[in-house]
mmCIF file of the N, C-alpha and C atoms, coordinates in Angstrom:
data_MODEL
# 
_entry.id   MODEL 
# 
loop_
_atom_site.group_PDB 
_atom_site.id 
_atom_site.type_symbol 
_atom_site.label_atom_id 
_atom_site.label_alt_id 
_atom_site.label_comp_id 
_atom_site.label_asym_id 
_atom_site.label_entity_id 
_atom_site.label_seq_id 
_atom_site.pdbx_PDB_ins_code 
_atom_site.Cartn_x 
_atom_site.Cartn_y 
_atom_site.Cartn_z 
_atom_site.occupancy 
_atom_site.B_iso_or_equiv 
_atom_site.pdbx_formal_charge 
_atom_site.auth_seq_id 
_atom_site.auth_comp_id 
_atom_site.auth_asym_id 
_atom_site.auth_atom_id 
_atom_site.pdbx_PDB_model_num 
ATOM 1   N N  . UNK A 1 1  ? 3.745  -14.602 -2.418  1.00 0.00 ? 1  UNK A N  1 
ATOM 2   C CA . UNK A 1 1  ? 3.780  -13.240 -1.912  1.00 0.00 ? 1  UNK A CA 1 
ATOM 3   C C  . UNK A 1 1  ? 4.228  -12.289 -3.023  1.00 0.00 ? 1  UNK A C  1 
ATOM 4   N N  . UNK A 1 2  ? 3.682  -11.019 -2.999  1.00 0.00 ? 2  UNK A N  1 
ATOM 5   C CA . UNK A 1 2  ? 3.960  -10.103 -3.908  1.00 0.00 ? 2  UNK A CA 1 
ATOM 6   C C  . UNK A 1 2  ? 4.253  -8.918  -3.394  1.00 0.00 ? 2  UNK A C  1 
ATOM 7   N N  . UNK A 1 3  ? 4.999  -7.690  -3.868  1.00 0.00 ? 3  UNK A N  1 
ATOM 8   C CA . UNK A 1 3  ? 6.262  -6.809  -3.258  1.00 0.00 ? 3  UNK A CA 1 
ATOM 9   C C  . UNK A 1 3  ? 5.018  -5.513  -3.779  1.00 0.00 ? 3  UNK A C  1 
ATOM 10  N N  . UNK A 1 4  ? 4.939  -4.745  -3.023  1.00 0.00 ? 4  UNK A N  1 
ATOM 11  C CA . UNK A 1 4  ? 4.692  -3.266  -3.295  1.00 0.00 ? 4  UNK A CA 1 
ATOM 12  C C  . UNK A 1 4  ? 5.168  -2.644  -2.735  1.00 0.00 ? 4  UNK A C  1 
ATOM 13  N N  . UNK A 1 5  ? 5.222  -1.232  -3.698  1.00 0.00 ? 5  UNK A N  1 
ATOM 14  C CA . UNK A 1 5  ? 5.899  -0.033  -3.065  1.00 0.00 ? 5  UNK A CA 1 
ATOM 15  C C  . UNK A 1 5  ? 4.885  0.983   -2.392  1.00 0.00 ? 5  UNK A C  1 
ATOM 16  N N  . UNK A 1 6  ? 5.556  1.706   -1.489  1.00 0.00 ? 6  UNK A N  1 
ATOM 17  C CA . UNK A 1 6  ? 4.582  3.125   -0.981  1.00 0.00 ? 6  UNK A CA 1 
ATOM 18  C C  . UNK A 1 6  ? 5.481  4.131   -0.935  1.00 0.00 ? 6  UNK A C  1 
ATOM 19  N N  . UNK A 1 7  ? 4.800  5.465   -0.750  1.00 0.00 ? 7  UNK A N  1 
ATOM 20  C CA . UNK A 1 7  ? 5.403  6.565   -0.340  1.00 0.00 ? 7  UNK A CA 1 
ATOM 21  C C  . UNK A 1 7  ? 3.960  7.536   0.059   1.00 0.00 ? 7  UNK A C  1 
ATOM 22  N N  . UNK A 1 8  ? 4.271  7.998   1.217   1.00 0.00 ? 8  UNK A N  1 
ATOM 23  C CA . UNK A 1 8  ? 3.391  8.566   1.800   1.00 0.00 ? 8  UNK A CA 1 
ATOM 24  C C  . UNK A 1 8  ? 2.890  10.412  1.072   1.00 0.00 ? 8  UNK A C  1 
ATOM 25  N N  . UNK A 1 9  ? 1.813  10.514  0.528   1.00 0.00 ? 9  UNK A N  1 
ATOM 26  C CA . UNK A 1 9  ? 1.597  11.644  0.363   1.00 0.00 ? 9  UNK A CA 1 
ATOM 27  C C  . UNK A 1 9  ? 1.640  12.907  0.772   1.00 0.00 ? 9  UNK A C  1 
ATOM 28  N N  . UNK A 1 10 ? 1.776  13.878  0.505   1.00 0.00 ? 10 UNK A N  1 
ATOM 29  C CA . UNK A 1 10 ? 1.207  14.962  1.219   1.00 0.00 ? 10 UNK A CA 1 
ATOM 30  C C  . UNK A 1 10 ? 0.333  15.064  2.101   1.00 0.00 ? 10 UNK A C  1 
ATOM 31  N N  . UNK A 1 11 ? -0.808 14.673  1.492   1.00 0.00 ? 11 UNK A N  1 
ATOM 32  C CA . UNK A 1 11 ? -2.527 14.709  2.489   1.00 0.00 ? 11 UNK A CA 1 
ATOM 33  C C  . UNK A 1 11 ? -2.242 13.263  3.508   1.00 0.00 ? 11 UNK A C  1 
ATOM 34  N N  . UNK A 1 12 ? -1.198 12.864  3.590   1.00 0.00 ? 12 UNK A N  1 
ATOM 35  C CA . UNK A 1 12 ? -1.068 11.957  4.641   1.00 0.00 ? 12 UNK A CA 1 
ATOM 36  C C  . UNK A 1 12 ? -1.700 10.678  4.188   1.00 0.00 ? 12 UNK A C  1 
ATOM 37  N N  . UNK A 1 13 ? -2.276 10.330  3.287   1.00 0.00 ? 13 UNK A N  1 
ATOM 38  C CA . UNK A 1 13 ? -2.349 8.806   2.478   1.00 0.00 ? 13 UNK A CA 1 
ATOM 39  C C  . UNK A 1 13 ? -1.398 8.420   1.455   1.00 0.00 ? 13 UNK A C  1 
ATOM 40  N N  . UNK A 1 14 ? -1.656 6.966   1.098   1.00 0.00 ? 14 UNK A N  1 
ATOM 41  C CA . UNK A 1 14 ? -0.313 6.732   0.691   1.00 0.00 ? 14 UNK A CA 1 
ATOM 42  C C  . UNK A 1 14 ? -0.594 6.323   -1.193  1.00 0.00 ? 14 UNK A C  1 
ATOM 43  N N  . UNK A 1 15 ? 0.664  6.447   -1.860  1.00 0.00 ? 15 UNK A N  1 
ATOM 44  C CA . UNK A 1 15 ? 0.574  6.203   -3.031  1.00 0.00 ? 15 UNK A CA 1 
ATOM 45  C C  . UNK A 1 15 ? 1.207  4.555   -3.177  1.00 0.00 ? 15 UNK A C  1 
ATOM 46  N N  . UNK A 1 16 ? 0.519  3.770   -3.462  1.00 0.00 ? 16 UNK A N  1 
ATOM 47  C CA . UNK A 1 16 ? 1.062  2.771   -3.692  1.00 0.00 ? 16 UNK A CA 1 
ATOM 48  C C  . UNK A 1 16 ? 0.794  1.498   -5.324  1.00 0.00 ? 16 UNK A C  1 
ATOM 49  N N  . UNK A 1 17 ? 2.401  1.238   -5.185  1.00 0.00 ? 17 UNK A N  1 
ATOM 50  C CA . UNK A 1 17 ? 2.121  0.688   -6.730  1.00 0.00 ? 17 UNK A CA 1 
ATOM 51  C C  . UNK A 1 17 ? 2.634  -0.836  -6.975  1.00 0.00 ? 17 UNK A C  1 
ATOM 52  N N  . UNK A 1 18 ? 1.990  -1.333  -7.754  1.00 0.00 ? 18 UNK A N  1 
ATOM 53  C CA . UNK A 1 18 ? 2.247  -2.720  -7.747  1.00 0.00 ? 18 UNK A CA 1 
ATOM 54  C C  . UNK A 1 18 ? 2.247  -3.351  -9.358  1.00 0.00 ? 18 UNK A C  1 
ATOM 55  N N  . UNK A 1 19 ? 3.243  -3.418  -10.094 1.00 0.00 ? 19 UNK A N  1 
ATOM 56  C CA . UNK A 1 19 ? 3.352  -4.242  -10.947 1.00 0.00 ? 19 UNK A CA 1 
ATOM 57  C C  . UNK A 1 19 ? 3.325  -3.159  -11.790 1.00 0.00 ? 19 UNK A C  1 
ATOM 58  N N  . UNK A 1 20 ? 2.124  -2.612  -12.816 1.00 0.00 ? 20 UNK A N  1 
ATOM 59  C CA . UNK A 1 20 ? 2.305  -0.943  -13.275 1.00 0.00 ? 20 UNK A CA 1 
ATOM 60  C C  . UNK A 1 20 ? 1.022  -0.583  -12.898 1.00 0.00 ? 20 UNK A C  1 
ATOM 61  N N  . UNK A 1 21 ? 0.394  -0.724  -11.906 1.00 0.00 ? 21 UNK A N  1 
ATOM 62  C CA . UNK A 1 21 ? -0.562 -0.172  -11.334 1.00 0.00 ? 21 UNK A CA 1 
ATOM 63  C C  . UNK A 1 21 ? -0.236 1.025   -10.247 1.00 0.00 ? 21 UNK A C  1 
ATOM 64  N N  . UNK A 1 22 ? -0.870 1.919   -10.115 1.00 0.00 ? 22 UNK A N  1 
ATOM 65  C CA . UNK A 1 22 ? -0.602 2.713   -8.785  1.00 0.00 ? 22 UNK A CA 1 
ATOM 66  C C  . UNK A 1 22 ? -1.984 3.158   -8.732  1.00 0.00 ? 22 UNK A C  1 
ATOM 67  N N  . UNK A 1 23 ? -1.830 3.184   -6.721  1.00 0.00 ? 23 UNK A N  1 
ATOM 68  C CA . UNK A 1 23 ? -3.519 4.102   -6.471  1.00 0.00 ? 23 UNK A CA 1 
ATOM 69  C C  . UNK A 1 23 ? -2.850 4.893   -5.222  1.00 0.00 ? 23 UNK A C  1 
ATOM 70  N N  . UNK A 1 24 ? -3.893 5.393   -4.875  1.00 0.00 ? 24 UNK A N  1 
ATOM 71  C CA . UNK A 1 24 ? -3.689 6.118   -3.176  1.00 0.00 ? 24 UNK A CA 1 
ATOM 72  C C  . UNK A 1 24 ? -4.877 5.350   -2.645  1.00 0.00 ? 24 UNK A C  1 
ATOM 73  N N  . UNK A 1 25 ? -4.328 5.254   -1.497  1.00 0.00 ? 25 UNK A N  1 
ATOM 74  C CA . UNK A 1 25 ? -5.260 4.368   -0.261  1.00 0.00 ? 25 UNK A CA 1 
ATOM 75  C C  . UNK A 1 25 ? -5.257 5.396   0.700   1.00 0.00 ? 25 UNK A C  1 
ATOM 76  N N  . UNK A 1 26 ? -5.959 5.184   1.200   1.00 0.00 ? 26 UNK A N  1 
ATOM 77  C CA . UNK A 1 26 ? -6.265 6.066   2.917   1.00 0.00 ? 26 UNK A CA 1 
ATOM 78  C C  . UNK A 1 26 ? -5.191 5.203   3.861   1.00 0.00 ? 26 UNK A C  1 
ATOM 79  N N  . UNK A 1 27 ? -4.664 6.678   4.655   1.00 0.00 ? 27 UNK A N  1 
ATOM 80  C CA . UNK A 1 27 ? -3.985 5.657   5.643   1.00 0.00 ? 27 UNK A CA 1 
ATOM 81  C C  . UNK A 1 27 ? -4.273 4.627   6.579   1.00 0.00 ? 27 UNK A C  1 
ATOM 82  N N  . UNK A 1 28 ? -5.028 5.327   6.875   1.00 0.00 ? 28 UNK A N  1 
ATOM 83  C CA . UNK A 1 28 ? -5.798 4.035   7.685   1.00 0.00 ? 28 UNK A CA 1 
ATOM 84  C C  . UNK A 1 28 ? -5.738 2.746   7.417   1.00 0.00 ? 28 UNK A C  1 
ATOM 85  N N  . UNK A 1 29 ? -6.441 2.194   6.022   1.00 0.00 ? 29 UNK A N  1 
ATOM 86  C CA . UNK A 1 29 ? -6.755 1.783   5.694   1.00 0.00 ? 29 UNK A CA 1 
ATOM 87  C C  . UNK A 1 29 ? -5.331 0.747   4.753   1.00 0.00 ? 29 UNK A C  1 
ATOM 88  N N  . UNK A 1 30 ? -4.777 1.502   4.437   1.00 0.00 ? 30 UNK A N  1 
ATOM 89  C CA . UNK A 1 30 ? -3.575 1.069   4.222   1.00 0.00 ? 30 UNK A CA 1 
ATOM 90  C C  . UNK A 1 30 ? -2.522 0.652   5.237   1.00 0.00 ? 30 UNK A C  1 
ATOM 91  N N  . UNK A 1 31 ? -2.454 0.850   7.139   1.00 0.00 ? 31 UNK A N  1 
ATOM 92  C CA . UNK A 1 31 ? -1.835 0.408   7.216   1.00 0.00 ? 31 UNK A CA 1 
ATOM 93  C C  . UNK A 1 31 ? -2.299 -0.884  8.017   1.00 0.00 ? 31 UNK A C  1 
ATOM 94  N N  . UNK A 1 32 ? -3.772 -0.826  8.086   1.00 0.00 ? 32 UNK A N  1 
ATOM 95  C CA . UNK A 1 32 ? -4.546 -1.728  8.754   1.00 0.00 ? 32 UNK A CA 1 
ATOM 96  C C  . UNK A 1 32 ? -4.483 -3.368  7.686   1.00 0.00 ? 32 UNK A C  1 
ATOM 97  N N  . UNK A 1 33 ? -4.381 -2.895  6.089   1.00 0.00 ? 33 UNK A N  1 
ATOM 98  C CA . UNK A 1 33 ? -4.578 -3.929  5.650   1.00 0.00 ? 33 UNK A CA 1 
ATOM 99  C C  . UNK A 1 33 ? -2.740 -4.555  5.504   1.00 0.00 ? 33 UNK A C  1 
ATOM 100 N N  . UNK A 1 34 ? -1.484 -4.066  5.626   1.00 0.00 ? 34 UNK A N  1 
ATOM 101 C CA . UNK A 1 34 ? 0.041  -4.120  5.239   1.00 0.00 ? 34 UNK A CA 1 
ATOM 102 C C  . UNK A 1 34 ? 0.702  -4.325  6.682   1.00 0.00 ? 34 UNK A C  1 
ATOM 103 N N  . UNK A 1 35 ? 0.002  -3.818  7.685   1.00 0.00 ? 35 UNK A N  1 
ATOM 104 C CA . UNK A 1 35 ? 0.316  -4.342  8.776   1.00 0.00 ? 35 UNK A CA 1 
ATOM 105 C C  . UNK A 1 35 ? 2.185  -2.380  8.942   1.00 0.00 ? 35 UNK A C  1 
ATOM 106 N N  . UNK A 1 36 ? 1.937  -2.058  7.739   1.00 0.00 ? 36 UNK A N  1 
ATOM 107 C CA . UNK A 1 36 ? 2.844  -0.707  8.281   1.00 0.00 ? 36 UNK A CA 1 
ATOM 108 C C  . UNK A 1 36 ? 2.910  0.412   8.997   1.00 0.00 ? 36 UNK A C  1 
ATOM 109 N N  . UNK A 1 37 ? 3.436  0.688   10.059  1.00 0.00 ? 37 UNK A N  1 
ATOM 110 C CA . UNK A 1 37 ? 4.153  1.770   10.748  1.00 0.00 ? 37 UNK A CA 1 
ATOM 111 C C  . UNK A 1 37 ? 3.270  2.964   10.536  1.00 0.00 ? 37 UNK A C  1 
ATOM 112 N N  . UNK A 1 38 ? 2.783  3.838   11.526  1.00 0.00 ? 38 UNK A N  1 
ATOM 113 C CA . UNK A 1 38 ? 2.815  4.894   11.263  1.00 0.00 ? 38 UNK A CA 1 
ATOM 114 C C  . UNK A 1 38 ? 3.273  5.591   10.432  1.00 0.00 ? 38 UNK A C  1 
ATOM 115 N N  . UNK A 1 39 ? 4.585  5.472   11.553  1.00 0.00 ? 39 UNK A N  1 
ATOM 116 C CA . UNK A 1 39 ? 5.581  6.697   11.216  1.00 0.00 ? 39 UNK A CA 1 
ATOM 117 C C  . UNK A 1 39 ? 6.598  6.165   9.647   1.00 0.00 ? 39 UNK A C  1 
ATOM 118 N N  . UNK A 1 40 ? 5.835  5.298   9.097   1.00 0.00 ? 40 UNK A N  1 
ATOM 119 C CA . UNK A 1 40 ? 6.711  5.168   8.228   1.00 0.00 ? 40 UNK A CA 1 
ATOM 120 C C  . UNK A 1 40 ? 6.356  6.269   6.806   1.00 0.00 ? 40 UNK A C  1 
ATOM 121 N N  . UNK A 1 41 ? 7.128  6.646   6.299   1.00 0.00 ? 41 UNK A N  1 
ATOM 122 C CA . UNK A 1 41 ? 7.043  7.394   4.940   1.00 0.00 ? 41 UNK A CA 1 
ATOM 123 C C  . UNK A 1 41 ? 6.895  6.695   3.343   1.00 0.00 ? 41 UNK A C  1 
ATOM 124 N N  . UNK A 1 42 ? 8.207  5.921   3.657   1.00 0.00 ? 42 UNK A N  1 
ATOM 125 C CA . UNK A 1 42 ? 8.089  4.982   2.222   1.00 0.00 ? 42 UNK A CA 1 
ATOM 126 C C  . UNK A 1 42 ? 8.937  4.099   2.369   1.00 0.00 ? 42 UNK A C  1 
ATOM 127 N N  . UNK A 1 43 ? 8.479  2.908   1.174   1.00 0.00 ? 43 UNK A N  1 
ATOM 128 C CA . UNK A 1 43 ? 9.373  1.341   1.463   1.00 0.00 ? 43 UNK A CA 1 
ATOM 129 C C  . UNK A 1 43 ? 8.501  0.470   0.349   1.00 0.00 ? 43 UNK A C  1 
ATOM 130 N N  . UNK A 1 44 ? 8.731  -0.357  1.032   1.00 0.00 ? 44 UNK A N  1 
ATOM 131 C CA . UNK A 1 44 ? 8.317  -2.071  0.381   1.00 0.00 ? 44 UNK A CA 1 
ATOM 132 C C  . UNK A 1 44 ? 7.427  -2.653  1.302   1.00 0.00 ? 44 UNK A C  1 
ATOM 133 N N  . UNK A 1 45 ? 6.710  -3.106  0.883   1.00 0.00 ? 45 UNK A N  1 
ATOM 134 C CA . UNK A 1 45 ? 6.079  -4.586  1.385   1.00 0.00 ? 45 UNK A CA 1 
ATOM 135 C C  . UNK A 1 45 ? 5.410  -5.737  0.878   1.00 0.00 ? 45 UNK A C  1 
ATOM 136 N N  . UNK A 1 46 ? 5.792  -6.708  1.661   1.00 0.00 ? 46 UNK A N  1 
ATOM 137 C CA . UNK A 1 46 ? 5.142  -8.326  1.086   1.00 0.00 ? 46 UNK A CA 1 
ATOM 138 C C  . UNK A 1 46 ? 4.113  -8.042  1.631   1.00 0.00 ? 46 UNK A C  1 
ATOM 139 N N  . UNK A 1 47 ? 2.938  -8.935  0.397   1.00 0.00 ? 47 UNK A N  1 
ATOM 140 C CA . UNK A 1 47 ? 1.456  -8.602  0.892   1.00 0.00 ? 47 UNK A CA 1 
ATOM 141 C C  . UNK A 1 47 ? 1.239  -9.917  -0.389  1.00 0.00 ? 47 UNK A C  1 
ATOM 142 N N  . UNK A 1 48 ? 0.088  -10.725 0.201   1.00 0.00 ? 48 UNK A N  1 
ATOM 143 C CA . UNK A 1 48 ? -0.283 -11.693 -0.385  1.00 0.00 ? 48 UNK A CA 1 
ATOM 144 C C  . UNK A 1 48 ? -1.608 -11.166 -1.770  1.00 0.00 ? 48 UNK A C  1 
ATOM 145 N N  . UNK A 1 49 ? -2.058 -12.194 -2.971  1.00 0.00 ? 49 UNK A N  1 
ATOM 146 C CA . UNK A 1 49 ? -3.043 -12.115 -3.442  1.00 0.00 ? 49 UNK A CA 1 
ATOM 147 C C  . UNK A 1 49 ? -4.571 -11.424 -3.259  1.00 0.00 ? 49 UNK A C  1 
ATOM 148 N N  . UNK A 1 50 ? -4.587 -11.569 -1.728  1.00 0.00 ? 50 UNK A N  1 
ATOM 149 C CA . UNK A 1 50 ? -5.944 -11.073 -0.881  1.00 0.00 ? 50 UNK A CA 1 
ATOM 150 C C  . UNK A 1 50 ? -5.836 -10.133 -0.561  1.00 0.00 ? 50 UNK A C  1 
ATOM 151 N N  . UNK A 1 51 ? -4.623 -9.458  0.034   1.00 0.00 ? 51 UNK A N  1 
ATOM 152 C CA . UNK A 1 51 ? -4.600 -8.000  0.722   1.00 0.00 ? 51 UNK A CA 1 
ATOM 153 C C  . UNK A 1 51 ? -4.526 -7.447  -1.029  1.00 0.00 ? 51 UNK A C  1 
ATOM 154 N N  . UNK A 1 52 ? -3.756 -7.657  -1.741  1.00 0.00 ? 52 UNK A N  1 
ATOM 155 C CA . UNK A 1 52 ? -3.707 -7.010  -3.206  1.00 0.00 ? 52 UNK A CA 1 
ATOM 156 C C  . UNK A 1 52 ? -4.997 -6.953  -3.354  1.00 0.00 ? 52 UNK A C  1 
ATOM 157 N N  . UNK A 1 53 ? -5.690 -7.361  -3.217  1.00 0.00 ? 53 UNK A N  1 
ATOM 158 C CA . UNK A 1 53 ? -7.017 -7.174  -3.859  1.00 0.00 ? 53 UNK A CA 1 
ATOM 159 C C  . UNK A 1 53 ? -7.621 -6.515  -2.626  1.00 0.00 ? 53 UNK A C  1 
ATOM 160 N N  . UNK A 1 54 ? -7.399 -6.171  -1.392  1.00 0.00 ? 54 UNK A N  1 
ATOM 161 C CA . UNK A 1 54 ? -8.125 -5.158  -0.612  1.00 0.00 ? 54 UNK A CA 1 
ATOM 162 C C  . UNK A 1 54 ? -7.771 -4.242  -0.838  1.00 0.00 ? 54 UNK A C  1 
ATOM 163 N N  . UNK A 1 55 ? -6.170 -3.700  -1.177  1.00 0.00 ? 55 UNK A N  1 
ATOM 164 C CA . UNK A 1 55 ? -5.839 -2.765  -1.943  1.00 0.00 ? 55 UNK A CA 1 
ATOM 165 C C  . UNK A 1 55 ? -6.469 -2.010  -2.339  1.00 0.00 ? 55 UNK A C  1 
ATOM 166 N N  . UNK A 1 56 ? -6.871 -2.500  -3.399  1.00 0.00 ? 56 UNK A N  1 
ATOM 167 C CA . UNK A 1 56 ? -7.865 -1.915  -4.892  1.00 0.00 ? 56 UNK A CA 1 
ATOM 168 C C  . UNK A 1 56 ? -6.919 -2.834  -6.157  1.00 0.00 ? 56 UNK A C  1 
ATOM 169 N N  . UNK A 1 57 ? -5.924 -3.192  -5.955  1.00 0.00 ? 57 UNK A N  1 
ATOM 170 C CA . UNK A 1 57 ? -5.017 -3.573  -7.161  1.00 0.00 ? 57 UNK A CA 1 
ATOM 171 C C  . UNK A 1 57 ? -6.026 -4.764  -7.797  1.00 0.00 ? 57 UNK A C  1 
ATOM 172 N N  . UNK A 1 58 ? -6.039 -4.418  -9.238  1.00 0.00 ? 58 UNK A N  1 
ATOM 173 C CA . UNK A 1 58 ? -6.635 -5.472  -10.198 1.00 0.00 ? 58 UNK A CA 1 
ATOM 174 C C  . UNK A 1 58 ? -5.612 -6.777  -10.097 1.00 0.00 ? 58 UNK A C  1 
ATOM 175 N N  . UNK A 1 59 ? -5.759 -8.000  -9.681  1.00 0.00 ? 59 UNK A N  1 
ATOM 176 C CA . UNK A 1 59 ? -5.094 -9.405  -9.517  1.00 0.00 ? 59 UNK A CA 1 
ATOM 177 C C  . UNK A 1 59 ? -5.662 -10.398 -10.496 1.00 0.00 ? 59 UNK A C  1 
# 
């Protein structure tokens, strides 16, 4: 398992970064693949090899 960070944007998608990568994901889409909260703003999460790579993150 591998740790990323988020923090929710302005435009309501999220910035998220992993290792020294960062992208923005759609929310949606981001919390469909992390399994996170709405209402959440920003944090951590464990997310395996596969979701990293639904991401967009280069693995």
């Amino acid at each position: 398992m591998k740790i990323i960070s988020y923090q929710k944007h302005e435009t309501g998608n999220y910035i998220v970064k992993y290792d020294s990568q960062s992208i923005m994901i759609l929310q949606a889409a981001f919390r469909s693949i992390t399994g996170v909260s709405k209402e959440s703003s920003s944090g951590c999460a464990e997310v395996d090899k596969r979701e990293l790579s639904q991401l967009g993150f280069i693995v």
